[in-house]
C-alpha positions in Angstrom: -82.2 84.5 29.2 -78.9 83.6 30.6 -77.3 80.4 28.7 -74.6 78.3 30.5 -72.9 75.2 28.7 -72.5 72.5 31.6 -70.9 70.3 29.0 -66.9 69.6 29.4 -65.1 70.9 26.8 -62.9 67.7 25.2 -59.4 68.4 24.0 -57.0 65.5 22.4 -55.0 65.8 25.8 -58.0 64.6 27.7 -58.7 62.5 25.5 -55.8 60.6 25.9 -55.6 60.7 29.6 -59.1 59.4 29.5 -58.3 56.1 27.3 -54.7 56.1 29.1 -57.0 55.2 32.5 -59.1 53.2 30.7 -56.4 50.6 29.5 -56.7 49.1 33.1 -60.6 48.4 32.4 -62.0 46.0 30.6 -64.5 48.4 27.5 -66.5 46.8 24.9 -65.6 48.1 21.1 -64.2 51.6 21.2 -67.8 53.3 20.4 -68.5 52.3 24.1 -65.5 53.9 25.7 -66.1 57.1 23.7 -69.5 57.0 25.0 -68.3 57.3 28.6 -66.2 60.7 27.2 -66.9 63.7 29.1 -70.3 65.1 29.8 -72.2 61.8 29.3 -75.0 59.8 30.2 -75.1 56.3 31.0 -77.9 54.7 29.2 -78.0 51.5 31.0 -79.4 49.4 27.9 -82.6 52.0 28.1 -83.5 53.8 25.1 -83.4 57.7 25.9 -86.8 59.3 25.9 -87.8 62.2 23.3 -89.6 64.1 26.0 -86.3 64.3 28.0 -84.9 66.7 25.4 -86.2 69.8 27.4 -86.6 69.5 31.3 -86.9 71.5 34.0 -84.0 71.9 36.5 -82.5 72.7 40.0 -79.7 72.9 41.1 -78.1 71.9 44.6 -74.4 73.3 46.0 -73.1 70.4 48.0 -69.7 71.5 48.5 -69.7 72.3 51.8 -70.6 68.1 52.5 -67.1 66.1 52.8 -66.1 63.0 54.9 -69.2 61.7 54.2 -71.9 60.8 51.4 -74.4 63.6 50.3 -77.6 62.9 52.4 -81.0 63.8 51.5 -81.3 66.0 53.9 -78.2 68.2 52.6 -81.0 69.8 50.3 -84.4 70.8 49.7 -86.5 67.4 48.4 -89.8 69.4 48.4 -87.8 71.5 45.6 -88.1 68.7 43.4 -90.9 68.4 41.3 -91.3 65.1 38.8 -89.3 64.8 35.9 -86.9 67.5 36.8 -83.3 67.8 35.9 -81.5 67.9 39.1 -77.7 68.9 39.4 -75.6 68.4 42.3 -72.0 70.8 42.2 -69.6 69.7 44.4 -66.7 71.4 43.1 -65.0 68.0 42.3 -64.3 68.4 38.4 -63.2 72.2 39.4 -60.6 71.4 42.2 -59.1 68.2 40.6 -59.5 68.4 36.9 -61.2 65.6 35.0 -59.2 62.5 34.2 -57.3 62.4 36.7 -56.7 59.9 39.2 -57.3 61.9 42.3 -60.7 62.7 39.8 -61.8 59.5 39.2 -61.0 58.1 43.0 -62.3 61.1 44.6 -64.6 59.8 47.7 -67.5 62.4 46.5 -70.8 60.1 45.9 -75.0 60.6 47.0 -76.3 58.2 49.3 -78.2 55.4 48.4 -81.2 56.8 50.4 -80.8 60.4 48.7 -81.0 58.0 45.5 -84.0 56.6 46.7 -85.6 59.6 47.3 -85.0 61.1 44.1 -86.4 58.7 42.2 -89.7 58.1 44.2 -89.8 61.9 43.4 -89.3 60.5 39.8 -86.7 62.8 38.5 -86.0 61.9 34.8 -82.2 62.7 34.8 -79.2 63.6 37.4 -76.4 65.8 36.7 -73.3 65.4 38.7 -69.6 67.5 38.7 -67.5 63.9 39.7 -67.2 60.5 37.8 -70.8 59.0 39.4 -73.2 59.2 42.1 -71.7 56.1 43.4 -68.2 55.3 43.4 -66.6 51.9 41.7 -67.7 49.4 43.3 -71.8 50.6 43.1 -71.5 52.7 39.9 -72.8 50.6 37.5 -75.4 49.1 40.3 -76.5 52.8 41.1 -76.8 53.5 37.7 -78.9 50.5 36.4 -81.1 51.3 39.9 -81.7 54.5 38.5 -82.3 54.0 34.9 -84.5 51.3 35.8 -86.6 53.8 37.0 -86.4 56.3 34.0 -83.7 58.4 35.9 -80.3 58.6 33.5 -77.3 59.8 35.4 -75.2 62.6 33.5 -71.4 62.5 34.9 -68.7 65.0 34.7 -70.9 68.2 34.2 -69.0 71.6 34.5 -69.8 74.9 35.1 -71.7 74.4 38.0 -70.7 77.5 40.0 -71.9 79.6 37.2 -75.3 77.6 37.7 -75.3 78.2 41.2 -74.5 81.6 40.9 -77.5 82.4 38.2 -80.1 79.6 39.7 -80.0 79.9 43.2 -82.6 78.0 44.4 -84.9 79.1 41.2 -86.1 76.8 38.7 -84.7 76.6 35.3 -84.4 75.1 32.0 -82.3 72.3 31.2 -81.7 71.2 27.1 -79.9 67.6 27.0 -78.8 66.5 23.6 -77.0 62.6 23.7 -75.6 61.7 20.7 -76.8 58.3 18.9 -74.1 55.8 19.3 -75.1 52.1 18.6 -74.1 49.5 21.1 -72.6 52.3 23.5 -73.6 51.9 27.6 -73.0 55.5 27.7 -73.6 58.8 25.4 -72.0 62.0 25.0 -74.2 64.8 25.5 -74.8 68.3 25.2 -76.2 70.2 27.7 -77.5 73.6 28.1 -79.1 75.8 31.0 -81.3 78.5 30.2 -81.7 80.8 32.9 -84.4 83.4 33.4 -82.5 86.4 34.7 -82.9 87.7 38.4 -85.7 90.0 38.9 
């Protein structure tokens, strides 16, 4: 069994960087802007679900989609199988280095119909290697649409290539540990893929 840590490493540099950007937003007590740290979730005022502990995942390379939004039909939906953990690497965290501003800005975001369709499909979480499946202006609106359906959004997963490169299209196993901050919007979490190796 092959493991791969998709969760950003932290150093005090990014740290820094991270609450230097976020001096030009307005956070809640400083629990909540260490939530948003890294590899997180964004809970959305939703309670995190036991069950979602250990999922099932897939993983979908998108790099090759720029100028425009990831589509739903840039990948396989029939794939997809309820509750799954699915990942979408587009080489964003990789190429321009998280906490940057050319990271945070980046135009890299999934559709609002690929949104849709993922959570008719009722995937219980969404992994992403950029700042959120919808930039800005709809992040926090994308976000609350998904959570209210069960789905949590997981930004600034790394290793994705390495995923890719394991995966492929193959199912795999996905181990997603927040921690348990009070009166955070978002959690840091670990998360771990276990892949069966290639026959």
């Amino acid at each position: 069994m092959q493991r791969i840590d998709l969760t950003l490493p932290l150093s005090d540099g990014l740290v820094k960087a991270v609450e230097s950007l976020a001096s030009k937003h307005e956070y809640g007590p400083k629990v909540d802007l260490f939530g948003h740290m890294g590899t997180h979730l964004d809970l959305m005022n939703k309670v995190y679900p036991d069950d979602y502990f250990t999922l099932s995942g897939r993983v979908f390379d998108v790099r090759a989609v720029t100028g425009r939004e990831v589509e739903a039909d840039d990948i396989d939906l029939d794939l997809i199988r309820e509750r799954d953990f699915v990942f979408f690497h587009s080489g964003c965290l990789a190429s321009l280095g998280y906490a940057t501003k050319e990271y945070m800005s980046a135009p890299v975001q999934l559709s609002w119909d690929l949104l849709g369709k993922l959570v008719e499909k009722g995937v219980a979480m969404i992994g992403v290697d950029f700042a959120g499946v919808r930039q800005q202006a709809e992040h926090r609106k994308a976000d609350m649409f998904c959570a209210d359906a069960g789905t949590f959004v997981v930004e600034n997963i790394c290793a994705l290539e390495s995923l890719v490169a394991q995966a492929g299209s193959k199912a795999f196993m996905v181990h997603c540990y927040p921690m348990r901050l009070v009166d955070a919007t978002g959690l840091p979490c670990r998360v771990i893929a276990e892949v069966p190796p290639q026959k």
